[in-house]
C-alpha positions as CSV (number, residue, x, y, z in Angstrom):
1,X,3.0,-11.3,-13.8
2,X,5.6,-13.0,-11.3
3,X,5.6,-16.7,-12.2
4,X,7.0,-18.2,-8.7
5,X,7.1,-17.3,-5.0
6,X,10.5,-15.4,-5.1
7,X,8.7,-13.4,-7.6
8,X,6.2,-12.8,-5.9
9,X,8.2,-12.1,-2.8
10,X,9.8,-9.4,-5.0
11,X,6.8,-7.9,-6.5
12,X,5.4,-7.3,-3.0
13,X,8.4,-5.3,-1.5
14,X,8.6,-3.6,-4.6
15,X,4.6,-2.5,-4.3
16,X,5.2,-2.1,-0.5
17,X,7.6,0.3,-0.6
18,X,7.2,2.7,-2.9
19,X,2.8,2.7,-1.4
20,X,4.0,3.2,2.6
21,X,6.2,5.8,1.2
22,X,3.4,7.6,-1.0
23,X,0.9,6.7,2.4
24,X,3.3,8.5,4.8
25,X,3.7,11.5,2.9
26,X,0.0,11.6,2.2
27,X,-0.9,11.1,5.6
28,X,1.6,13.6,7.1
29,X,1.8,16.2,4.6
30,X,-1.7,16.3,2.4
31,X,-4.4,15.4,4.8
32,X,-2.8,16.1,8.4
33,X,-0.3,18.5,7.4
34,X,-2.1,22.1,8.0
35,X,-3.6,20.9,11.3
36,X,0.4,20.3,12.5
37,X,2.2,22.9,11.2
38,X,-1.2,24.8,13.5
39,X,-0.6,23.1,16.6
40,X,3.0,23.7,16.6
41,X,3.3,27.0,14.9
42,X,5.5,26.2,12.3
43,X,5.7,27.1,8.5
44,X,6.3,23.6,6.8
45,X,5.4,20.0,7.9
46,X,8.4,18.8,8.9
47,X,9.4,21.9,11.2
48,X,6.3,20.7,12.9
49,X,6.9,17.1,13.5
50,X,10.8,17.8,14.3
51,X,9.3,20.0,17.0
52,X,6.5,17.9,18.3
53,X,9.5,15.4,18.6
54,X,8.0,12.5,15.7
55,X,5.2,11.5,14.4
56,X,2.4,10.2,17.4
57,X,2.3,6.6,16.9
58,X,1.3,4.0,19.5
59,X,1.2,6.3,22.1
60,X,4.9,7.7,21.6
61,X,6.7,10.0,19.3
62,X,8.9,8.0,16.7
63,X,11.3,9.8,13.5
64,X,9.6,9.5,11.0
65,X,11.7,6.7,9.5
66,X,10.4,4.0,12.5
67,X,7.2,5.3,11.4
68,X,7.9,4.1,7.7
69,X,9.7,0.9,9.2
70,X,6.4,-0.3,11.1
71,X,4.2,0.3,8.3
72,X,6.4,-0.9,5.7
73,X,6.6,-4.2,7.6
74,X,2.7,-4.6,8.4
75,X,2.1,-3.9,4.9
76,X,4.2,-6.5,3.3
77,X,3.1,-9.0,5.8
78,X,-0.3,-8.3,4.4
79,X,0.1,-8.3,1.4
80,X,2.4,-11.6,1.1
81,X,-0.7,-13.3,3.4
82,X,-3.9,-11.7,2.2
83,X,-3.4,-9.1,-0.3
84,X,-1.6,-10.8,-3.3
85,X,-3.5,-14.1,-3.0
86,X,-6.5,-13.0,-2.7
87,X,-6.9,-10.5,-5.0
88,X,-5.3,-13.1,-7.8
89,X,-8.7,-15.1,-6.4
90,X,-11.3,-13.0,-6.6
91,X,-10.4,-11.4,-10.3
92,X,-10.0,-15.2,-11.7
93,X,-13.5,-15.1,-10.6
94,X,-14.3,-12.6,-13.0
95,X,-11.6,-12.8,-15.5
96,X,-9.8,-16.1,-17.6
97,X,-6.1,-14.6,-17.4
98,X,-5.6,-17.3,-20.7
99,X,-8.8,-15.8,-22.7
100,X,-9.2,-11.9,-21.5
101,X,-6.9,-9.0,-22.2
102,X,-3.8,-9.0,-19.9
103,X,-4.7,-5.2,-19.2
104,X,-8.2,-6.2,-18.2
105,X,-6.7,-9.1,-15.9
106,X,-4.2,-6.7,-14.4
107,X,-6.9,-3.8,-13.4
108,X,-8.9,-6.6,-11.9
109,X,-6.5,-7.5,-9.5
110,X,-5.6,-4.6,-8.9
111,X,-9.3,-3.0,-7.9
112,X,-9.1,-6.7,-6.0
113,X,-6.0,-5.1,-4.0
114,X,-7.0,-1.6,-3.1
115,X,-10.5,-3.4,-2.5
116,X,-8.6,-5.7,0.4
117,X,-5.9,-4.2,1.5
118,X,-7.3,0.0,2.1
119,X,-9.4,-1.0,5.1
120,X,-7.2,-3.4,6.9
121,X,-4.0,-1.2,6.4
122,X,-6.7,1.7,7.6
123,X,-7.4,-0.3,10.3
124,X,-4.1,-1.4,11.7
125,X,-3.2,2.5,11.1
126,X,-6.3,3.4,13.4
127,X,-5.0,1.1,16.2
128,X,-1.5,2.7,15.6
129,X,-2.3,6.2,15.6
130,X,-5.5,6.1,18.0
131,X,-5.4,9.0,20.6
132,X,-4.2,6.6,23.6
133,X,-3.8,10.1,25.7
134,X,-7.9,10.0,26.0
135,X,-8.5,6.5,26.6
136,X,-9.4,4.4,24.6
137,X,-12.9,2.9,23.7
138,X,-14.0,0.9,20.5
139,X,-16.8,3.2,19.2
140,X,-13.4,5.9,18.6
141,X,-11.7,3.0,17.3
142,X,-14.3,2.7,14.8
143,X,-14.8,6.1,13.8
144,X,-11.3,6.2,13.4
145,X,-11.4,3.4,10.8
146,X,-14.1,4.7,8.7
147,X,-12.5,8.2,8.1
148,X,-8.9,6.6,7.2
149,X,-10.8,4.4,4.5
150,X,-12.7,7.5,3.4
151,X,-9.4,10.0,3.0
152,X,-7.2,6.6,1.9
153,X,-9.3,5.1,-0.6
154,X,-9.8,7.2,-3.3
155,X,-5.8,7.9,-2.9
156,X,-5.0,4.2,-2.8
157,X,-7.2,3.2,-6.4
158,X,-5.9,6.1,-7.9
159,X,-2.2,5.9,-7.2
160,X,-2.1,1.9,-8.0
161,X,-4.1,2.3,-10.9
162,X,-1.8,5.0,-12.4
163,X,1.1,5.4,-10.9
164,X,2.5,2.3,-8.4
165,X,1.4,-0.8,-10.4
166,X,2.8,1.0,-13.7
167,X,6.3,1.5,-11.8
168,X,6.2,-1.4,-10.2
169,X,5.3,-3.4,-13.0
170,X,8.4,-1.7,-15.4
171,X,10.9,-2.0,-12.6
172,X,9.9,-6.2,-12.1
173,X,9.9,-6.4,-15.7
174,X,13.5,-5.0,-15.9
175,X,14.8,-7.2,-13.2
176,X,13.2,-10.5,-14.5
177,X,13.9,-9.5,-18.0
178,X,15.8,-12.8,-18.7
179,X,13.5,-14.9,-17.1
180,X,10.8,-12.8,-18.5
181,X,11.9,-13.4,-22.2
182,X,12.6,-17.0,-21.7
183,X,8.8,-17.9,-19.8
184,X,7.8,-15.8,-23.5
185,X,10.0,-18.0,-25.9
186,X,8.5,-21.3,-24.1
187,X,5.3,-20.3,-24.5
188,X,5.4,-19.1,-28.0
189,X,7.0,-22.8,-28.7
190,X,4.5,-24.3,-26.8
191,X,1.7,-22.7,-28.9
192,X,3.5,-23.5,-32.2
């Protein structure tokens, strides 16, 4: 959908930060949340990690926003470097994006996407949030990995597939409308 590298830029932060949002809460409130609110005897999530003092990242207790900061800026790195051209790669190799059905094109890259960018946003997360308190060794490291692709996958397809890409995709369309409508009137001369 975005035509040029601005675009793209655009598309990416949009994606980006509405997904580490979506990741945090997930993270901190559906899969760790019960196990906090435990170890700090509190009733609600956020009781918990106010009194833990943050969320334990790199060996230190950050607010919850540096935690959203970090993420949000390895994830758009990513993307912009590996995840967007990529994934535009590997579903050409299935799909003609001039022949196929836009919708078909669009899923494909976005399977492509989740496919790519799950396990190494999983892994930078397991090197952020590894237990440095007990040393460290790589076989942890690695267990680590494999059970944040296992809890974030199925969340990540599922979300981009019905809810992210969808919002993302009205909210660029909305911005770029004029540019949008214009790329459409060249073509439809072009074809004519």
């Amino acid at each position: 959908m975005p035509r040029n590298q601005f675009q793209r830029m655009v598309f990416a932060f949009l994606t980006v930060l509405i997904t580490v949002h979506a990741y945090v809460f997930y993270s901190l409130y559906v899969v760790n949340g019960n196990t906090l609110m435990e170890l700090n005897q509190t009733g609600s999530v956020l009781a918990a990690i106010n009194k833990q003092g943050g969320v334990y990242m790199f060996a230190h207790y950050l607010p919850i926003w540096a935690v959203i900061l970090i993420e949000f800026c390895c994830a758009y790195c990513l993307e912009i470097i590996m995840g967007s051209p990529c994934s535009f790669k590997l579903a050409s190799r299935v799909f003609d994006p001039r022949k196929d059905h836009p919708m078909l094109f669009e899923s494909a890259i976005i399977c492509a996407t989740v496919g790519l960018m799950c396990p190494a946003m999983s892994f930078l997360a397991a090197i952020m949030y590894y237990p440095y308190y007990a040393g460290f060794h790589v076989a942890t490291l690695l267990a680590n990995w494999l059970k944040l692709v296992c809890f974030n996958f199925p969340f990540a397809f599922f979300t981009q597939m019905f809810f992210i890409q969808p919002c993302v995709r009205t909210l660029f369309r909305f911005l770029f409308r004029k540019d949008i409508q214009n790329q459409e009137s060249m073509q439809i001369e072009l074809e004519s």
